[in-house]
Biopython code that builds the backbone (N, CA, C, O; Angstrom):
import numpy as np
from Bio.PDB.StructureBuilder import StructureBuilder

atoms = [
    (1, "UNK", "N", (72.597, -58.089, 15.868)),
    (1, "UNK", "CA", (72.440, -58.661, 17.192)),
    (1, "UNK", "C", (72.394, -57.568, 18.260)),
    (1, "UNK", "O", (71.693, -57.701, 19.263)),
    (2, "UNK", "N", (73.262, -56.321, 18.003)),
    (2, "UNK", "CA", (73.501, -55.883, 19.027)),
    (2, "UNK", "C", (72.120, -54.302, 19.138)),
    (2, "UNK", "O", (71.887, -53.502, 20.044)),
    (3, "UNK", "N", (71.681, -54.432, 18.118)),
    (3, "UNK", "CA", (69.887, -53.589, 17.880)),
    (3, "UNK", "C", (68.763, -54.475, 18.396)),
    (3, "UNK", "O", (67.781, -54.125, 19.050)),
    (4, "UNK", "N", (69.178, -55.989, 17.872)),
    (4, "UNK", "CA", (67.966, -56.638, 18.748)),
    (4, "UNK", "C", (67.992, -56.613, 20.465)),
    (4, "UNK", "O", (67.044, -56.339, 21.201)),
    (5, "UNK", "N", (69.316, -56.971, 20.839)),
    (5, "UNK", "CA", (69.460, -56.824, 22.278)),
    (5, "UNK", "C", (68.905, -55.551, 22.883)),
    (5, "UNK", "O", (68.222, -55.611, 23.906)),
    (6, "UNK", "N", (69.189, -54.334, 22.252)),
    (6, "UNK", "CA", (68.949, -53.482, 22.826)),
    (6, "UNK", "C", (67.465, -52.941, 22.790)),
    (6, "UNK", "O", (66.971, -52.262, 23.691)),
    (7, "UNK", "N", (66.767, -53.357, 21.545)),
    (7, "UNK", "CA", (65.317, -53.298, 21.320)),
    (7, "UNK", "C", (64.322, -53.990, 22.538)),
    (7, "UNK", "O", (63.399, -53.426, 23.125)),
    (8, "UNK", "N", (64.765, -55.265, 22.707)),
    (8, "UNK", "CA", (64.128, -56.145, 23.364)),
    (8, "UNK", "C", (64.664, -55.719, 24.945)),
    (8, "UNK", "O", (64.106, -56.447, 25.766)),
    (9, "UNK", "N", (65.603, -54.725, 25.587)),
    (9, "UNK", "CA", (65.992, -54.432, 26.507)),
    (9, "UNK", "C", (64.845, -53.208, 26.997)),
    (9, "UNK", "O", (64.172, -53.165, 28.026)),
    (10, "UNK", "N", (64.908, -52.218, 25.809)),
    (10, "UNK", "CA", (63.853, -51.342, 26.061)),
    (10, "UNK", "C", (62.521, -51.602, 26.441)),
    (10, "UNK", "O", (61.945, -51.063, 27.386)),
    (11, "UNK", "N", (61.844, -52.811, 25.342)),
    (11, "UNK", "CA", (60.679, -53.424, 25.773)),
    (11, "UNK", "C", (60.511, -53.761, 27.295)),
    (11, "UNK", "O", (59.514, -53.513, 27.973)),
    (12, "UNK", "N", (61.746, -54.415, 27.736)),
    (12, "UNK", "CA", (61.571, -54.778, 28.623)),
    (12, "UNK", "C", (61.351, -54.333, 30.022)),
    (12, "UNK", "O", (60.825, -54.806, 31.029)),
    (13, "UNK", "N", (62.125, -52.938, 29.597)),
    (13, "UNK", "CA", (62.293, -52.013, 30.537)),
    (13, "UNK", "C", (61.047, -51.269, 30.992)),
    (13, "UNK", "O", (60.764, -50.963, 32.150)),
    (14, "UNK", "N", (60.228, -50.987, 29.691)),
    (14, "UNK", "CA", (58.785, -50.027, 29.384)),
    (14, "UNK", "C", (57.802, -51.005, 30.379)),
    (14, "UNK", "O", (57.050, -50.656, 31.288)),
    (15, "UNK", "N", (58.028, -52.023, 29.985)),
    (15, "UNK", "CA", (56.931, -53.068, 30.842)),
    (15, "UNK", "C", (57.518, -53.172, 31.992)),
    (15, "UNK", "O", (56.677, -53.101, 32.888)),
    (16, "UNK", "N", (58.814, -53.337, 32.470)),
    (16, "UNK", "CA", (59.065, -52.994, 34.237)),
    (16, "UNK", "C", (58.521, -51.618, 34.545)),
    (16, "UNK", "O", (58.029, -51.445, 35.660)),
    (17, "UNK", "N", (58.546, -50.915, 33.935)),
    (17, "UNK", "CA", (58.163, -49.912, 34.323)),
    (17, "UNK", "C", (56.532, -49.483, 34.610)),
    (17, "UNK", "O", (56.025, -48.841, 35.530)),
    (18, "UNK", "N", (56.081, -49.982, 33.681)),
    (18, "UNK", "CA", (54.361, -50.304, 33.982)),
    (18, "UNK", "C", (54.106, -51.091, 35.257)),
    (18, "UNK", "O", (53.575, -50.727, 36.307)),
    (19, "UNK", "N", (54.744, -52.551, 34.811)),
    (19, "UNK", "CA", (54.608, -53.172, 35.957)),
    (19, "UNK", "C", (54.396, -52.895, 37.191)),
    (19, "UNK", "O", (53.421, -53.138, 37.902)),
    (20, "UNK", "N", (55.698, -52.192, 37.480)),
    (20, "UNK", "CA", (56.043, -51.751, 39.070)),
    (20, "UNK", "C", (55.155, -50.561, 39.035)),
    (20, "UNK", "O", (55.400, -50.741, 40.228)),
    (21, "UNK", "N", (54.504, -49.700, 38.922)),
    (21, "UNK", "CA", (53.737, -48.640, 39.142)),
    (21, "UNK", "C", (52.498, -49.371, 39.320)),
    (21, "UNK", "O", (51.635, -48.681, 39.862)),
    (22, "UNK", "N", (52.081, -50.744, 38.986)),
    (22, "UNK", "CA", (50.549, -51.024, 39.965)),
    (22, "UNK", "C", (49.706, -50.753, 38.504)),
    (22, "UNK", "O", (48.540, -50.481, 38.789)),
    (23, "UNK", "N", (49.823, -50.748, 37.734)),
    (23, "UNK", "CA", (48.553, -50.286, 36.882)),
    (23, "UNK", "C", (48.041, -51.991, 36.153)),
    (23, "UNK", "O", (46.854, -52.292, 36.276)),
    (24, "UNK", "N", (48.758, -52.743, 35.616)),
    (24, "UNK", "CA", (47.913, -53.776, 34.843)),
    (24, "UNK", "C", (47.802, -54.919, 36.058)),
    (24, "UNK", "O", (48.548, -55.235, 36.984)),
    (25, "UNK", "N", (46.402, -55.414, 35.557)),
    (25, "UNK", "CA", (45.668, -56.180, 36.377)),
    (25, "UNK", "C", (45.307, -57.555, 36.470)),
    (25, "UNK", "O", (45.181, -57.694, 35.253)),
    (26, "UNK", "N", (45.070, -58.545, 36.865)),
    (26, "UNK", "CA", (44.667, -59.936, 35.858)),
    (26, "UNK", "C", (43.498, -60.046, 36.818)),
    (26, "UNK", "O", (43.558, -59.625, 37.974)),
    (27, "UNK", "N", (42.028, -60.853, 36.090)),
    (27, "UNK", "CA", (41.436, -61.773, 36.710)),
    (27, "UNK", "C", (41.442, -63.049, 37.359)),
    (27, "UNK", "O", (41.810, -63.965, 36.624)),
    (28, "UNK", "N", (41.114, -63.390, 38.623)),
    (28, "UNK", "CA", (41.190, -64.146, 39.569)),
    (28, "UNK", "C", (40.323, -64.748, 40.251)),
    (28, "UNK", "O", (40.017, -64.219, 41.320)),
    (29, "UNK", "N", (39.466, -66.391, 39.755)),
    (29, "UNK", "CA", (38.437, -66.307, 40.437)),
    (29, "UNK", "C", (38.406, -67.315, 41.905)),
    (29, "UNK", "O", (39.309, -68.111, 42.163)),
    (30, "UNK", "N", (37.392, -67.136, 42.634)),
    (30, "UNK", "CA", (37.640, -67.500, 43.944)),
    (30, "UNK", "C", (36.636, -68.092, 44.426)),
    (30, "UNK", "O", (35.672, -67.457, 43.999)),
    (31, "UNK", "N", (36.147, -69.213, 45.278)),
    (31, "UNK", "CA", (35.281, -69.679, 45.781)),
    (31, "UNK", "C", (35.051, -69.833, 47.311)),
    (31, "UNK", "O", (35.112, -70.855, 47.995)),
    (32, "UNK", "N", (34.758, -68.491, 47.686)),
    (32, "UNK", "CA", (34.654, -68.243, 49.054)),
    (32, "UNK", "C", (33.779, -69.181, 49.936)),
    (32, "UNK", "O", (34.016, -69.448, 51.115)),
    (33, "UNK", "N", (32.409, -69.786, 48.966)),
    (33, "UNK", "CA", (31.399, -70.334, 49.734)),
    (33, "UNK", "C", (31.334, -71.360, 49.022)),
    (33, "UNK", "O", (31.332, -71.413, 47.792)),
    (34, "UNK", "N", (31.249, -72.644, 50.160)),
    (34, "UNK", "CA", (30.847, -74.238, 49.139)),
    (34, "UNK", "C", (30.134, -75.112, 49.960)),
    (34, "UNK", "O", (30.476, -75.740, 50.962)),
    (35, "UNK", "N", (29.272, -75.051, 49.463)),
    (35, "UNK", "CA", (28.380, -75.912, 50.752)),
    (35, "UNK", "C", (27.165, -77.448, 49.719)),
    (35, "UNK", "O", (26.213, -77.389, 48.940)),
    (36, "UNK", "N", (27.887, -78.467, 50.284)),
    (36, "UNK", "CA", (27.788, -79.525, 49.240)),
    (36, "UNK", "C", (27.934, -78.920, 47.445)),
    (36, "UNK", "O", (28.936, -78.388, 46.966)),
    (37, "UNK", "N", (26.657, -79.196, 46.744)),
    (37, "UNK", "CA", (26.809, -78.473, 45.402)),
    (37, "UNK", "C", (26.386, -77.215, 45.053)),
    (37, "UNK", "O", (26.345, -76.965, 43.848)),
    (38, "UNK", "N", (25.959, -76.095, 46.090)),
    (38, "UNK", "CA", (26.174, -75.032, 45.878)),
    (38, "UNK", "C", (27.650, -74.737, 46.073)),
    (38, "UNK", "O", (28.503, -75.172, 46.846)),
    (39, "UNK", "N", (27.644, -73.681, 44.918)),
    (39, "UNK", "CA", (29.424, -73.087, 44.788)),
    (39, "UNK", "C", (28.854, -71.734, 45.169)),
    (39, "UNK", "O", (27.643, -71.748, 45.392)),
    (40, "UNK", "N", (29.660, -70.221, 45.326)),
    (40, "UNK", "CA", (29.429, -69.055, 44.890)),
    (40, "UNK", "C", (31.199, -68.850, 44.604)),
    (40, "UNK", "O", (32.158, -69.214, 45.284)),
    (41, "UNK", "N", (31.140, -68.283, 43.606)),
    (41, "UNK", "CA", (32.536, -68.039, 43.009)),
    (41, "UNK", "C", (32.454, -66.403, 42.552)),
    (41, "UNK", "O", (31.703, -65.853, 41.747)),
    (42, "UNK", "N", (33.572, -65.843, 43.431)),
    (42, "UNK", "CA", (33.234, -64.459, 42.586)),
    (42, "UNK", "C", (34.796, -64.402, 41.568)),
    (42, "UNK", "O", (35.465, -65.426, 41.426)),
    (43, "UNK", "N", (35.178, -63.157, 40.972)),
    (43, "UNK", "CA", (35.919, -62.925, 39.881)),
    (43, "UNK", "C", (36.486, -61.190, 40.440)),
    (43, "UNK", "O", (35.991, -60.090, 40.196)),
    (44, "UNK", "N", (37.556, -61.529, 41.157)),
    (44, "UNK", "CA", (37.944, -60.045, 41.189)),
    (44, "UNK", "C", (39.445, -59.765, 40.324)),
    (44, "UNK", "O", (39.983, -60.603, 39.601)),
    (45, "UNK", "N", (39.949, -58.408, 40.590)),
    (45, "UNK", "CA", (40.901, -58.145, 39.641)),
    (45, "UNK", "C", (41.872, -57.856, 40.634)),
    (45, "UNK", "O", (41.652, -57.085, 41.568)),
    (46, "UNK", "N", (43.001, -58.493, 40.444)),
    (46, "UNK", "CA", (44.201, -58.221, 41.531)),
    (46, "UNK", "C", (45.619, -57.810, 40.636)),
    (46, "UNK", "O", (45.904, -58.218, 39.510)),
    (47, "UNK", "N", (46.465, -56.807, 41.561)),
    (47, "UNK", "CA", (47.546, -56.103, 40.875)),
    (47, "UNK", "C", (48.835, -57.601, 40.176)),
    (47, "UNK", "O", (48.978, -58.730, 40.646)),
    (48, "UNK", "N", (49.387, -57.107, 39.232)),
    (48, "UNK", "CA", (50.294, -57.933, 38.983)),
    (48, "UNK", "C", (51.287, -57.736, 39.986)),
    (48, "UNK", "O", (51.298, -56.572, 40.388)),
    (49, "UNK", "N", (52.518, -58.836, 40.775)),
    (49, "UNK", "CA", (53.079, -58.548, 41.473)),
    (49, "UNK", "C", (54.386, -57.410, 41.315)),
    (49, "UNK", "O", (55.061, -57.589, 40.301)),
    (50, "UNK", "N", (54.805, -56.277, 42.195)),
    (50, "UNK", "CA", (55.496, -55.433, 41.644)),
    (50, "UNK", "C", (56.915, -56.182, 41.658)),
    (50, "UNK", "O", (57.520, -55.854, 40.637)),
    (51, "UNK", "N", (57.487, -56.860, 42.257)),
    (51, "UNK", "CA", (58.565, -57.556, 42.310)),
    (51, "UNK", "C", (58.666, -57.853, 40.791)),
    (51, "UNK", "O", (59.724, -57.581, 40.223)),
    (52, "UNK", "N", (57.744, -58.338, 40.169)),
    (52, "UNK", "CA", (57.723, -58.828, 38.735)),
    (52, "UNK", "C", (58.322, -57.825, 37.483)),
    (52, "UNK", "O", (58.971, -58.095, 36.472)),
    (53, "UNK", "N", (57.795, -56.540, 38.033)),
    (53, "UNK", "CA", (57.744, -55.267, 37.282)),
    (53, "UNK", "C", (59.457, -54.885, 37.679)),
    (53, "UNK", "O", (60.136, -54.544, 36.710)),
    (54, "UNK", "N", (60.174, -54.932, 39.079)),
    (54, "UNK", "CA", (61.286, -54.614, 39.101)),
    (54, "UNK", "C", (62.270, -55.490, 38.496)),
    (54, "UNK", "O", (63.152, -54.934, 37.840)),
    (55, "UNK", "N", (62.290, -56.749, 38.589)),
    (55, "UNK", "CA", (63.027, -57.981, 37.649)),
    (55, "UNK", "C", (62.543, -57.521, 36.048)),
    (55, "UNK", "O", (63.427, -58.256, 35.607)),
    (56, "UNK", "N", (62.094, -57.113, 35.148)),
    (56, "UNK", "CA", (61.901, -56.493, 34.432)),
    (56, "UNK", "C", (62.802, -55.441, 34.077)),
    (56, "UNK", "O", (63.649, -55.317, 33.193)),
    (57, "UNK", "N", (62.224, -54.433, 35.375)),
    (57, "UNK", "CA", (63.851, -53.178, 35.277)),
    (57, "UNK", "C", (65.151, -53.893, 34.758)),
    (57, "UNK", "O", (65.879, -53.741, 33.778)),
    (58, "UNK", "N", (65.132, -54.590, 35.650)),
    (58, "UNK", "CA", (66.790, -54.669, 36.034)),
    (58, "UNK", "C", (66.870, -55.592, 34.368)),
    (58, "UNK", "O", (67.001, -55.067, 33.263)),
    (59, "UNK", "N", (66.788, -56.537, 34.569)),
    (59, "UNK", "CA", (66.913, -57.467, 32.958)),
    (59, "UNK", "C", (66.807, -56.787, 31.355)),
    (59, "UNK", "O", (67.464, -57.191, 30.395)),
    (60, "UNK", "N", (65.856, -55.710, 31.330)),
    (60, "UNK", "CA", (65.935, -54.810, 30.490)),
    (60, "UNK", "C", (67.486, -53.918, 30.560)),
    (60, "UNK", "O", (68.230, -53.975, 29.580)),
    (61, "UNK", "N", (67.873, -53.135, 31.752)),
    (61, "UNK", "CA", (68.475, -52.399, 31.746)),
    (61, "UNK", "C", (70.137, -53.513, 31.532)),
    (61, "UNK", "O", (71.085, -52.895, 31.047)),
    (62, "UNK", "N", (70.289, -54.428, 31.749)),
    (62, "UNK", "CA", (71.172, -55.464, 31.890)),
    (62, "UNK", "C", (71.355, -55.707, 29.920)),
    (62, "UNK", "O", (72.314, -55.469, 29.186)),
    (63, "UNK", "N", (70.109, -56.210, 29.645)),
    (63, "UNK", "CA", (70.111, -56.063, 27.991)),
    (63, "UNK", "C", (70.611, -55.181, 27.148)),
    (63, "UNK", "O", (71.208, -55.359, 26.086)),
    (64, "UNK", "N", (70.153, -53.663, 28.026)),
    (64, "UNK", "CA", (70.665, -52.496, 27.199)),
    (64, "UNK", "C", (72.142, -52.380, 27.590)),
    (64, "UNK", "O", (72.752, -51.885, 26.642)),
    (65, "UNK", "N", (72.758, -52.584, 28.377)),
    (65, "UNK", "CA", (74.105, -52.565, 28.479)),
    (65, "UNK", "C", (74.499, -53.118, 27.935)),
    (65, "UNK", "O", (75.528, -52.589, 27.517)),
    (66, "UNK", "N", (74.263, -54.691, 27.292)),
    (66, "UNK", "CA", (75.016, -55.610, 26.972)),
    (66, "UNK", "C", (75.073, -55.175, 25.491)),
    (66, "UNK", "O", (76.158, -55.261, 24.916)),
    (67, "UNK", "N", (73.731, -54.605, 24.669)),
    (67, "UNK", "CA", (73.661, -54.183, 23.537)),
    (67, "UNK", "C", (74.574, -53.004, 23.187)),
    (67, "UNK", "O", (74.704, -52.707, 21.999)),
    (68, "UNK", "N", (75.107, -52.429, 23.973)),
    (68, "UNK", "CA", (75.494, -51.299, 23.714)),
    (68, "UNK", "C", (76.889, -50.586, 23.766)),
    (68, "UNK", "O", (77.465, -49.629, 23.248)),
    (69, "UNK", "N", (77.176, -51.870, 24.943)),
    (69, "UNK", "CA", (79.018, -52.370, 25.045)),
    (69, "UNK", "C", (79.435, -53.665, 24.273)),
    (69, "UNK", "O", (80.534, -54.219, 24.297)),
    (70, "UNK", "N", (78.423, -53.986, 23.651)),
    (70, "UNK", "CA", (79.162, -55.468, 22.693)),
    (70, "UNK", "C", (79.432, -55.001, 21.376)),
    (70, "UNK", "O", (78.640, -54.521, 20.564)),
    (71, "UNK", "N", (80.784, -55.226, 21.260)),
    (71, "UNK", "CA", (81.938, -55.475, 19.814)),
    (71, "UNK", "C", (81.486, -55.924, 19.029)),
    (71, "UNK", "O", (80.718, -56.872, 19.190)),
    (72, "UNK", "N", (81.843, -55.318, 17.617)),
    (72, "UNK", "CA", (81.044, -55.968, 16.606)),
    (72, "UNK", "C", (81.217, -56.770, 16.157)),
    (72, "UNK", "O", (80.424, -57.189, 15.314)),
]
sb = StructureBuilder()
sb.init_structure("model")
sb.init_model(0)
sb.init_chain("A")
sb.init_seg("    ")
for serial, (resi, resn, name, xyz) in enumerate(atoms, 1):
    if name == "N":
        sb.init_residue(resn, " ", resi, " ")
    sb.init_atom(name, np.array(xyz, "f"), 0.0, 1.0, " ", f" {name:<3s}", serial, name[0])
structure = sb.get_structure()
């Protein structure tokens, strides 16, 4: 238990850490123009939110503590 906690803490941590630095992206599409049944929809790529990436930090690093101060 106390290798999985800490495994899955690291993961978690590696991906806050991506996160919050701005690098992975998702697609997002949008329909700026609609005029009866013409649509125009474009598809851009927007940052994942970094707030997301720091809740990450912290929950990872929270995991690894718990893995690492828990009794066997």
């Amino acid at each position: 238990m106390r290798i999985g906690l800490i495994i899955v803490g690291i993961v978690l941590l590696g991906l806050g850490v991506w996160i919050a630095t701005g690098k992975p992206t998702y697609p997002s599409t949008e329909t700026p123009i609609k005029f009866g049944q013409l649509e125009v929809k474009t598809t851009v790529q927007k940052p994942v939110p970094a707030p997301i990436g720091y809740a990450g930090i912290v929950v990872g690093g929270v995991l690894i503590l718990a893995g690492a101060l828990k009794k066997k």
